[in-house]
C-alpha positions as CSV (number, residue, x, y, z in Angstrom):
1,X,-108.5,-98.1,55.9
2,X,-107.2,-96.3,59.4
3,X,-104.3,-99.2,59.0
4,X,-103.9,-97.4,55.8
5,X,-103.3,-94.1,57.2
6,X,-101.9,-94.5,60.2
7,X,-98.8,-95.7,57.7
8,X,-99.1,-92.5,55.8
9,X,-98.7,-90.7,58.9
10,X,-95.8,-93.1,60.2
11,X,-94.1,-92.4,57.0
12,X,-94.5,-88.9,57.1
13,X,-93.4,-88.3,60.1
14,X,-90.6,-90.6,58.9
15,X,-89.7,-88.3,56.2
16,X,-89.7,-85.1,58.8
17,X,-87.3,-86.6,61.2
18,X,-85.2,-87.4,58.1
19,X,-85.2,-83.9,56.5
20,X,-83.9,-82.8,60.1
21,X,-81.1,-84.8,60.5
22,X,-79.8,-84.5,56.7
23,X,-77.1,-81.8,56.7
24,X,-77.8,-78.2,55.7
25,X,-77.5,-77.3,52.2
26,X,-74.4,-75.2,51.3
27,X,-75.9,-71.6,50.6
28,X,-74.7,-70.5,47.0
29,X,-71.6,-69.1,46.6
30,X,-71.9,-65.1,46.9
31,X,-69.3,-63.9,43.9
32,X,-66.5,-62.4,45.8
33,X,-65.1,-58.7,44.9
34,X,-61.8,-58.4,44.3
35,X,-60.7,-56.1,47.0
36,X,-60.1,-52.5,45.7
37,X,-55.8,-51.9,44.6
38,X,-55.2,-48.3,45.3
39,X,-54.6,-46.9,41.7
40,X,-50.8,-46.8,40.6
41,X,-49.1,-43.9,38.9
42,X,-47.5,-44.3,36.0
43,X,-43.6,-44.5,36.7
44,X,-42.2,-41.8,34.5
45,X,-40.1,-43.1,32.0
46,X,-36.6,-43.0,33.4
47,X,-34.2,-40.0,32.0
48,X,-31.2,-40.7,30.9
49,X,-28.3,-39.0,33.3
50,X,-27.0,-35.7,31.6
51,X,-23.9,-36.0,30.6
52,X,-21.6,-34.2,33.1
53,X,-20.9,-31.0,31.6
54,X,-16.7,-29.4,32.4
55,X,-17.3,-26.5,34.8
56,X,-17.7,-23.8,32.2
57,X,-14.3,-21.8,31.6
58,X,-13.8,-18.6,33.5
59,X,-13.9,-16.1,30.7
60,X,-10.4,-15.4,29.5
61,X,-9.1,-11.9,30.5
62,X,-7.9,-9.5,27.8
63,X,-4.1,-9.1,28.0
64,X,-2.9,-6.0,30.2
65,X,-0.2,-4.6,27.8
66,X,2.2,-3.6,30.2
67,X,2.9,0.7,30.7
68,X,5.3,1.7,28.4
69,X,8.6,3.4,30.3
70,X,8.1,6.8,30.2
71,X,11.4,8.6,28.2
72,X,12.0,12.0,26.7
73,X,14.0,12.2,23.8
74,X,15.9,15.2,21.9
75,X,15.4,15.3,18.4
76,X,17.6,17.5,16.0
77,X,16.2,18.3,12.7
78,X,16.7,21.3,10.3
79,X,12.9,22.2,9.6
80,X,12.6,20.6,6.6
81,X,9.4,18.9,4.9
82,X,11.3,15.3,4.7
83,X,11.2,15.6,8.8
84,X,8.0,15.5,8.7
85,X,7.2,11.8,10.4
86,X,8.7,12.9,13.1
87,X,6.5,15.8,13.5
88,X,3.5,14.3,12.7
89,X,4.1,11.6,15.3
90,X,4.6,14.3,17.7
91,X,1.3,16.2,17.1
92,X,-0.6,13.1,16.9
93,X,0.3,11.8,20.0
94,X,2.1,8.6,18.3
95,X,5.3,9.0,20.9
96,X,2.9,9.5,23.6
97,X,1.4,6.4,22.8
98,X,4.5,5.5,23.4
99,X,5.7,6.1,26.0
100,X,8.2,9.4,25.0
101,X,8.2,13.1,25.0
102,X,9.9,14.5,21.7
103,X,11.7,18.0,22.4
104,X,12.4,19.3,19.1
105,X,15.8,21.8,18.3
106,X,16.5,23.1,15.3
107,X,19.8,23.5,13.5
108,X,21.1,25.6,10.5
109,X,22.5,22.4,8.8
110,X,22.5,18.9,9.2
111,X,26.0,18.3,10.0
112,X,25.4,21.1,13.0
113,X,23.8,18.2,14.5
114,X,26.2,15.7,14.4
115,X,28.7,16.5,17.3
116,X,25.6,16.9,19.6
117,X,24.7,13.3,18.6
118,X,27.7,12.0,20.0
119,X,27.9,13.9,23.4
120,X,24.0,12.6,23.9
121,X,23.2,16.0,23.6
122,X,20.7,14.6,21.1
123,X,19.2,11.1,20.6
124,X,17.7,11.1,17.4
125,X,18.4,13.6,14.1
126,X,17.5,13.5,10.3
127,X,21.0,13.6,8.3
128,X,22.0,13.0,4.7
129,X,25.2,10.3,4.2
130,X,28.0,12.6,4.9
131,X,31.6,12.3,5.5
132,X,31.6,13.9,9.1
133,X,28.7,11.2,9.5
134,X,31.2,8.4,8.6
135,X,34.2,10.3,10.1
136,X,32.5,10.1,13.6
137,X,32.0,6.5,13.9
138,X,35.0,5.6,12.9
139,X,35.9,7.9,15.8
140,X,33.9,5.5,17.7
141,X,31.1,7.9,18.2
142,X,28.0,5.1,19.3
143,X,25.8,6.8,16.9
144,X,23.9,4.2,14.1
145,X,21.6,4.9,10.7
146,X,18.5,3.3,11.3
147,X,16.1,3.9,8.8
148,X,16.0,5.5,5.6
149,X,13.8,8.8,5.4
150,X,12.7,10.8,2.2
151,X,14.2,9.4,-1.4
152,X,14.4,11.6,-4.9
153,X,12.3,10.0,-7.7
154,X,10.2,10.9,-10.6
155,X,7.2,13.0,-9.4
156,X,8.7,12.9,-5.6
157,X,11.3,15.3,-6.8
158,X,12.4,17.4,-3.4
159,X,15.6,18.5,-4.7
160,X,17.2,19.8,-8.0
161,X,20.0,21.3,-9.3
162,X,18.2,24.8,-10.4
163,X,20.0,27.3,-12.4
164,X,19.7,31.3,-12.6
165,X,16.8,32.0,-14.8
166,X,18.7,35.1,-17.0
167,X,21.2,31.8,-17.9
168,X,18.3,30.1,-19.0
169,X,16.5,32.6,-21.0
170,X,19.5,34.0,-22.5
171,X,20.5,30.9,-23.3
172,X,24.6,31.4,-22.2
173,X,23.6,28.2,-20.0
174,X,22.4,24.8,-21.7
175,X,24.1,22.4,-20.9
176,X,26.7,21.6,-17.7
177,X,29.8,22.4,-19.8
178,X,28.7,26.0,-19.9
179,X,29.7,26.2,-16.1
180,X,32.5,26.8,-16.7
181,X,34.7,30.0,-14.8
182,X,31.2,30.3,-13.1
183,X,30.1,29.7,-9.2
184,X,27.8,27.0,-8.5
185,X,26.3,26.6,-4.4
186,X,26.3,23.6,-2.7
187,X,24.5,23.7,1.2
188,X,27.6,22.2,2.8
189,X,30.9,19.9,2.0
190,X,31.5,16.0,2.7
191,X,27.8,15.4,2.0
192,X,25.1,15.3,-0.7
193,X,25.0,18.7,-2.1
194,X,28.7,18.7,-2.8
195,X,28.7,15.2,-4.3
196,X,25.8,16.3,-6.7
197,X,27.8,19.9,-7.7
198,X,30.6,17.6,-8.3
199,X,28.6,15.2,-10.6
200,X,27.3,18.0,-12.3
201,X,30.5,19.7,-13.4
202,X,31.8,16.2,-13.9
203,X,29.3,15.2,-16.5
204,X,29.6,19.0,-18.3
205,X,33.7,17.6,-18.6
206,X,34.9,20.0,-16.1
207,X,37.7,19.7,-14.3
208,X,38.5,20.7,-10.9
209,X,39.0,24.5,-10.5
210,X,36.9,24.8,-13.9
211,X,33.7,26.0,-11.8
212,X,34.2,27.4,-8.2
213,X,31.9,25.6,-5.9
214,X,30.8,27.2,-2.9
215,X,29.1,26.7,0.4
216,X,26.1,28.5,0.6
217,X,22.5,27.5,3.2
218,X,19.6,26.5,1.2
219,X,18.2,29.9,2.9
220,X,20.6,32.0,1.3
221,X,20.5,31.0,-2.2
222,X,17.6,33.1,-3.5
223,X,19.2,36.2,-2.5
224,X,21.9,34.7,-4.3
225,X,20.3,34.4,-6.9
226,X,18.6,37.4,-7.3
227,X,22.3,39.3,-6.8
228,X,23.7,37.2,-9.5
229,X,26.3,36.0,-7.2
230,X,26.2,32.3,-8.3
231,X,24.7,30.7,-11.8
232,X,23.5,27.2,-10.0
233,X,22.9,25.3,-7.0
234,X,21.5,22.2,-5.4
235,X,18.5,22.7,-3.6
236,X,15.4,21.7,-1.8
237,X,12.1,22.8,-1.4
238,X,10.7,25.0,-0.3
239,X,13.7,27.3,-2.1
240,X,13.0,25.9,-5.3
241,X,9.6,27.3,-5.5
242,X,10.9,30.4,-3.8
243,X,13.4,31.2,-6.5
244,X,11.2,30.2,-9.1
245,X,8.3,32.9,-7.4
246,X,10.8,35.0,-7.2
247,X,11.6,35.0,-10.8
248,X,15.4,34.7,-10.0
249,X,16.1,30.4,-10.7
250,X,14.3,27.4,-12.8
251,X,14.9,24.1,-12.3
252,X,17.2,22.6,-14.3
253,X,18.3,18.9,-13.4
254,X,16.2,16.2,-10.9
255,X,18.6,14.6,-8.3
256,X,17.5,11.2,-9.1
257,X,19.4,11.9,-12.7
258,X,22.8,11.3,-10.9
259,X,21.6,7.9,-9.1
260,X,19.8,6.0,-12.2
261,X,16.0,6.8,-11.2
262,X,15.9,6.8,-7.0
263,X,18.5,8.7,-4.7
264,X,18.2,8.1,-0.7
265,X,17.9,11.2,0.8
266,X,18.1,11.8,4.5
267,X,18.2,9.1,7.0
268,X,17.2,8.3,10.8
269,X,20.7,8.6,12.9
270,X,20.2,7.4,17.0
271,X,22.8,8.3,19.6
272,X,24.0,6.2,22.5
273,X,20.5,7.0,24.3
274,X,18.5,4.6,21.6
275,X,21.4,2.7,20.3
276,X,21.7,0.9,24.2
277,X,18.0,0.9,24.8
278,X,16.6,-1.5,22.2
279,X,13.0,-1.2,23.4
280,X,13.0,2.2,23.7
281,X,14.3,2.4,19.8
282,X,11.9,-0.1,18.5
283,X,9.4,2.2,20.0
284,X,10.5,5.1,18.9
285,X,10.6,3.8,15.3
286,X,7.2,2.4,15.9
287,X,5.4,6.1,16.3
288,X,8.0,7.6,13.6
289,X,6.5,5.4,10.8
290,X,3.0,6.1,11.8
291,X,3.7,9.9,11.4
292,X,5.8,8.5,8.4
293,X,2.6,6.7,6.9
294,X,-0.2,9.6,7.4
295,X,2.3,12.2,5.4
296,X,2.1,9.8,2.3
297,X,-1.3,9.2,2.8
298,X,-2.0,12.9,2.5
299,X,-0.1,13.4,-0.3
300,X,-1.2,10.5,-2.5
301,X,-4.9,9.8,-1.4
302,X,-5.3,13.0,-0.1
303,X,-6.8,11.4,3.4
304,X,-6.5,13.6,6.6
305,X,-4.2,16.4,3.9
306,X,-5.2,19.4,5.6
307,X,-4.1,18.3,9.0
308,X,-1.0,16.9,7.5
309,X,-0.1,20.5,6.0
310,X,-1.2,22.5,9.4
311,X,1.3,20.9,11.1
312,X,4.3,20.4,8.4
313,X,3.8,24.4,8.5
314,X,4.1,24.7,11.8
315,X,7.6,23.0,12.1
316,X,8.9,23.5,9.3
317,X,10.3,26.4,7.1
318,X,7.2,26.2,4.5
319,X,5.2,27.5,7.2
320,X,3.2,29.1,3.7
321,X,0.1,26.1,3.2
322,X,-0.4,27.5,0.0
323,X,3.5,26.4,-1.0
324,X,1.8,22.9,-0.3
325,X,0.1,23.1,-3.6
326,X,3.0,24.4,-5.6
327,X,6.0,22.4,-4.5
328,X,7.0,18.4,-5.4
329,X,6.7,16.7,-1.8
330,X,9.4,14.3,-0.9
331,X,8.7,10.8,-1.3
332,X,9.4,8.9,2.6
333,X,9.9,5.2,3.0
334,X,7.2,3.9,4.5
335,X,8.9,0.9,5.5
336,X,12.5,2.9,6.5
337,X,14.4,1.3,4.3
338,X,17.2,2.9,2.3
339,X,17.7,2.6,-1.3
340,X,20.7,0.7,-1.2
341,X,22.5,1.3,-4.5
342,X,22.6,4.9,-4.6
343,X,23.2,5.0,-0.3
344,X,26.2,2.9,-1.7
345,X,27.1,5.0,-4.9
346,X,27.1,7.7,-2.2
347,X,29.9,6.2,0.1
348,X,31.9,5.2,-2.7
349,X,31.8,8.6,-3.9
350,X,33.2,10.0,-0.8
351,X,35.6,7.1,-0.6
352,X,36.9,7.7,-3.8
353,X,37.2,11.2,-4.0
354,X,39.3,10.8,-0.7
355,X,36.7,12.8,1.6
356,X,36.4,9.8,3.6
357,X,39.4,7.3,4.9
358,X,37.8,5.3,7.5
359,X,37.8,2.0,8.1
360,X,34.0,2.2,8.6
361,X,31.5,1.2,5.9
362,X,28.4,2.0,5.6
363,X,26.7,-1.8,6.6
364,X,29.4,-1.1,9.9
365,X,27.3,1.6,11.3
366,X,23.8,0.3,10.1
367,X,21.0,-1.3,11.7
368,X,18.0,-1.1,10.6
369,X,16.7,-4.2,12.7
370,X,14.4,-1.5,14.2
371,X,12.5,-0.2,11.1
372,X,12.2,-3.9,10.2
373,X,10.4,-4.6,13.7
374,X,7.9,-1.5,13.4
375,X,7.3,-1.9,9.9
376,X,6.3,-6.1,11.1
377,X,4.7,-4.7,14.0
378,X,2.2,-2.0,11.5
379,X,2.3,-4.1,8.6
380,X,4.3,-3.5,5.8
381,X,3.7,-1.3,3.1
């Protein structure tokens, strides 16, 4: 039995010294941590590069309009309504604009003003188509018609032929014919007046010598008139109305009659100072139509009327306002054109008739280049 357990014992002690020399059991795998990754930041999603912009433009600067060169002018007139464009201009600052001074000086007839044109004496005046006109540029005054002022049509009717009113009641007077061994008044010779007289007595069949025609100022003719010194005239306003207030003349015949509807009137004449000085005359012509343009808007749509008739009175002989609202205005170009067939019909007249033998028509000493510039420059009418 102790053979028995001393075997046990052998073999158990056996087993120890085994157990100690077997190699040590790999401990269990402790689950490793993945080591901590600092968090990340989204990238932002990439922009597209701007597109590269031009510098932006430097703002454009407004256009310096250059001074205009400062001139004074002389203007001629005889204070009449159909001047009045000029006047207007003047008062309204249009030549100042400009560039000019006007200095006005009046005259007792147009043809006064013609020998001062061509000494420079004057730069601009308002004349009708007259032989001493035509007679001094062919002369080779430097002197040119520019524009076309006031024109004679239906309800525009400035001028007529008016007769004594005791003629006309009585009735010795109807028709042309009865002229005849009688005085009729025409403002001067060479121009106008005396081509109408002329056409009068013509159409009444009357020879020369039939009628005496005589030269007598628009100013003078009332008193005519009224002494029963002549039986008929041409004349303008403000006489017309005069006469007629007066009770001493009626109007008998409208200019535009003799021309077929329109007769040109007065026109724009420039001396040597405007005729060399081509931006000073477009100028000029610029502020002229602007006057030009107010006096038909006051006497058509009425707008700025009042102001129009203050200073109309002021230059002119119908310094009455109240004659405003009795008289038939002038019609003016607002463009300054002429009304080429009866500006022609005119110099035939004078051509024929032997008044005028010049070599110098009317297209010689024309240009109206400058009323075509301002009337493009305002806009035309």
């Amino acid at each position: 039995m102790l053979g028995k357990g001393k075997s046990l014992v052998a073999l158990l002690a056996l087993a120890v010294v085994l157990l100690a020399c077997a190699p040590a059991a790999a401990p269990a795998p402790t689950p490793t941590k993945a080591p901590a990754v600092a968090p990340t930041t989204a990238a932002a999603p990439t922009k597209a590069p701007e597109a590269t912009k031009p510098p932006a433009a430097a703002p454009t600067p407004a256009p310096v309009t250059p001074t205009p060169k400062p001139a004074t002018l002389k203007f001629g007139g005889v204070q009449v309504v159909s001047e009045g464009g000029v006047y207007i201009a003047i008062e309204k600052g249009y030549f100042k604009e400009q560039g000019i001074t006007m200095e006005v000086n009046n005259f007792r007839t147009s043809s006064d003003a013609i020998a001062p044109i061509g000494t420079g004496q004057l730069d601009v005046t308002n004349i009708p188509m007259s032989v001493p006109l035509l007679a001094a540029a062919d002369r080779g005054v430097e002197l040119k018609v520019v524009a076309g002022v006031n024109q004679y049509r239906p309800n525009w009717e400035n001028g007529w032929i008016v007769l004594r009113k005791d003629l006309k009641d009585s009735g010795q007077v109807k028709t042309p014919a009865d002229l005849k061994g009688m005085k009729v008044a025409t403002p001067s010779l060479a121009g106008l007046g005396e081509e109408l007289v002329q056409l009068l007595l013509e159409q009444g069949g009357l020879k020369p010598g039939d009628a005496e025609v005589v030269v007598l100022p628009f100013a003078d003719q009332v008193t005519a008139f009224a002494n029963k010194a002549i039986a008929a005239s041409w004349a303008t306003e403000p006489f017309i109305v005069r006469g007629v207030q007066a009770g001493v003349s009626v109007k008998w015949i409208p200019t535009s009659q003799f021309f077929g509807g329109t007769a040109q009137g007065s026109m724009i004449v420039f001396g040597p100072a405007l005729t060399k000085d081509q931006d000073l005359a477009r100028r000029w012509m610029v502020a002229y139509l602007k006057g030009t343009r107010d006096y038909l808007k006051a006497f058509t749509t009425k707008e700025g009327r009042d102001d129009v008739v203050r200073i109309l009175a002021k230059y002119t002989t119908m310094n009455d306002s109240n004659l405003y609202d009795l008289v038939e205005m002038p019609y003016i170009e607002p463009n300054g054109q002429l009304d080429k067939k009866s500006a022609d019909a005119q110099y035939k007249w004078f051509v024929d008739k032997g008044l005028y033998t010049g070599k110098k028509t009317l297209g010689d000493i024309s240009d109206l280049s400058f009323a075509e510039y301002a009337a493009q420059k305002l806009g035309k009418q």
